[in-house]
N, C-alpha and C positions, 0 to 999 in steps of 0.2 A: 504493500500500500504506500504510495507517493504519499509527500504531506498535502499536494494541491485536496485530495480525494479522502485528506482524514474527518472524522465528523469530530463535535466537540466533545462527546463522549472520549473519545481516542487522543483529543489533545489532552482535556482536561485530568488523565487518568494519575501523570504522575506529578500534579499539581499536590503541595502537600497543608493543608488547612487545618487551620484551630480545629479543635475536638470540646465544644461546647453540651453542656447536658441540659435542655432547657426545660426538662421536668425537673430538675433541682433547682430549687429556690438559690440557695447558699450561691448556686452558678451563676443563674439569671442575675441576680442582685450585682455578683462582680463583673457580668458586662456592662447592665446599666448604666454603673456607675464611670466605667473606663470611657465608653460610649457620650455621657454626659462631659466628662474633662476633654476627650477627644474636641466635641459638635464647640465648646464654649473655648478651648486654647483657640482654635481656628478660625473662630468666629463665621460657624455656619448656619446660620439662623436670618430670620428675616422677621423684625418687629410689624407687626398687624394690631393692630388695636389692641395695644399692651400686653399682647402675647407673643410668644417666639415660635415659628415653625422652623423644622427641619428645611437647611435647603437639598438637591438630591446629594450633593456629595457626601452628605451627613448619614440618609439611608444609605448609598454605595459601601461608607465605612461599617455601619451596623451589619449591611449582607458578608462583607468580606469575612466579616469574625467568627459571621456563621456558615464561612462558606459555600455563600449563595452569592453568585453573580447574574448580570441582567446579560440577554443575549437578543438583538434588536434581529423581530422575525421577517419583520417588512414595514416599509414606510411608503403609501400610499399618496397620488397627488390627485385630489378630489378637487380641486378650483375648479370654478365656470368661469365665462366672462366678465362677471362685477366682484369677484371673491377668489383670493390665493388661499386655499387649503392643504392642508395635509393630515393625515392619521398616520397615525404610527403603534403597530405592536410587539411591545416586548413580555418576554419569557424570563422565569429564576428558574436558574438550574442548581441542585443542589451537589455540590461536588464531592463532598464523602458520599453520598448513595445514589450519585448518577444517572439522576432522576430528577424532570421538570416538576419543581412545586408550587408556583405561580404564575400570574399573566397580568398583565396590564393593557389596554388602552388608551389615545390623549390626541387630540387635536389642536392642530395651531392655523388660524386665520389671522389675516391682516385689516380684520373688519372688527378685532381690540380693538377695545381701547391703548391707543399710546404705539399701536403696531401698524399704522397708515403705511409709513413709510418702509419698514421691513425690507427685504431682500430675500429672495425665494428660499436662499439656500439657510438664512435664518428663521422662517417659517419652518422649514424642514427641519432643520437641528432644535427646535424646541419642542415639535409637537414629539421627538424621540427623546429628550428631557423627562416631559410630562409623562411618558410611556413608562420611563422609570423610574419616576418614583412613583408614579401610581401602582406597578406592580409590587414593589416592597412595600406601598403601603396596607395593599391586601393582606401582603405574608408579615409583615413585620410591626403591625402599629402597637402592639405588643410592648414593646422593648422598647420604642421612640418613648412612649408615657410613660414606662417606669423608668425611665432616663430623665424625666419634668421636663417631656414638651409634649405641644399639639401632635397628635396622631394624624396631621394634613399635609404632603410636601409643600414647601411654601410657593413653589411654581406654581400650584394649583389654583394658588389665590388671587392668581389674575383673571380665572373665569369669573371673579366677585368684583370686576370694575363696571360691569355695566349692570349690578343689582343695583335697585333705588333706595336712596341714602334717608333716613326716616325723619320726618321732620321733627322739629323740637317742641315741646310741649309747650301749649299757650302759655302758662300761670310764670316760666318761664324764660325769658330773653336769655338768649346763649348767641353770639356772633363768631363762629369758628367756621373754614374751612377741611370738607374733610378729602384728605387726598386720595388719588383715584384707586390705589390700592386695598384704601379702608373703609366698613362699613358701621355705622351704629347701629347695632340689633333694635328693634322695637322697643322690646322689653327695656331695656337701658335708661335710666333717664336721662338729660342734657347736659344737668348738674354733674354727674359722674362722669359722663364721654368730656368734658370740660376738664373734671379733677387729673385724670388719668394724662393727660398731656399727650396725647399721640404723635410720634416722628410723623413731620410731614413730608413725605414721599416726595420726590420730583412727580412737577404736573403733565399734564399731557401733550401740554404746548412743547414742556422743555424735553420730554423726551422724542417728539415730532423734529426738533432743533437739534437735537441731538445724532438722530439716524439722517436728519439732510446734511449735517457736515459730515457724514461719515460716508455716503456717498461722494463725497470731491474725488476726482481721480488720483489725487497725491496720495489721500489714506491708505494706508497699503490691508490688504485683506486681515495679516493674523491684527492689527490696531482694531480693524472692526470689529472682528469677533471676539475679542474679549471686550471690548466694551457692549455690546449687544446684549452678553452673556450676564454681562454685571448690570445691565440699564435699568433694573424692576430693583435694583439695591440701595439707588443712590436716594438721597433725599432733597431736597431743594436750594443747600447750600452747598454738595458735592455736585449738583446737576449743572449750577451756575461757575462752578468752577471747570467741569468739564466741557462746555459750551468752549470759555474761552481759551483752556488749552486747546479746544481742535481749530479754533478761529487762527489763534497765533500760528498753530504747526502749519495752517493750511496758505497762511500768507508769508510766510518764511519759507515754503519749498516752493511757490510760485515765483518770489522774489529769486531764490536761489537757481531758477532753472532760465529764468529772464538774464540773470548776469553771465551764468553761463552761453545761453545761446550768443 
């Protein structure tokens, strides 16, 4: 057997992974906790209305420890005419028993909020994001909460930009904006969505300003895509900061290419 003709079952055989027991407590409890200092040194979290979600590389580390990785089975391009889409579905494979334990599906449109401007091939690598954590989130949200977070990847939280934001209660006057990432539950009162101070996320303008400077043809592709990747992270005083690093890069290599010529 050539390696073009091996399946993953055959690569993966002499991969050698942690040996976790997660019917013991005493076990469970020592990943949680590794799992928590891991997501919090790296700072893999995305604040939502005073809460912390997982971002995926926070599930990717909880699957690896249980030696389950994500295997992407196909990514789908469903656009029409007015709409870039894509679906994307991923598989966990469990590596000590060689054997599929999970699945995921996720979708990514440029009809987001904040994703007008997109790039096909950033539609495509998100809706395969959201494939993955939504499939650990099946097999794992377990361990995410005994670790003290949200059992939601937080990429997930962008299908909650275009839910409707709840108004404030009369007897009430509260004057805050809430950013496109966050919602106020019903239930909540004003006073408390007030108390709580929520990060306010970069807006939809700034991130519309941000993927048109990243379009100029000086940006070189890997600039885009880690900014792309990070753009749902920044908040409104990293967003205004990143506008005019691309504004400066982008009139410093016109300038540079002009002296040259």
């Amino acid at each position: 057997m050539n390696e073009a003709t091996k399946t993953t079952k055959d690569v993966t055989k002499k991969v050698k992974v942690e040996s976790y027991d997660i019917s013991r407590s005493d076990e469970t409890l020592d990943l949680a906790k590794d799992l928590a200092k891991f997501i919090k040194d790296n700072k893999l979290t995305t604040n939502v209305q005073g809460k912390e979600f997982v971002n995926v590389e926070g599930w990717q580390y909880a699957g690896s420890r249980l030696g389950i990785v994500p295997i992407v089975e196909h990514v789908i391009n469903v656009s029409s005419d007015q709409e870039l889409k894509y679906q994307a579905k991923v598989t966990l494979f469990d590596l000590r028993h060689q054997t599929t334990v999970g699945a995921g599906f996720a979708v990514c449109s440029n009809k987001e909020s904040g994703k007008k401007f997109y790039q096909e091939f950033a539609i495509m690598s998100m809706a395969q994001t959201r494939a993955i954590g939504k499939a650990y989130r099946n097999c794992l949200a377990w361990i995410i909460r005994a670790a003290g977070y949200e059992p939601t990847p937080a990429e997930e939280m962008d299908y909650n930009t275009n839910m409707p934001v709840a108004a404030p209660a009369p007897a009430v006057a509260v004057e805050q904006t809430v950013p496109a990432m966050q919602v106020v539950p019903a239930e909540v009162p004003a006073v408390a969505a007030e108390q709580a101070a929520p990060v306010q996320y970069a807006t939809a303008s700034q991130k519309e300003e941000i993927i048109r400077l990243l379009n100029h043809p000086v940006i070189t592709r890997p600039e885009k895509t880690k900014m792309l990747l990070n753009i749902n992270r920044l908040d409104e005083e990293r967003a205004i900061q990143a506008i005019a690093k691309l504004r400066k890069a982008i009139d410093d290599r016109e300038n540079g290419e002009k002296a040259a010529a």
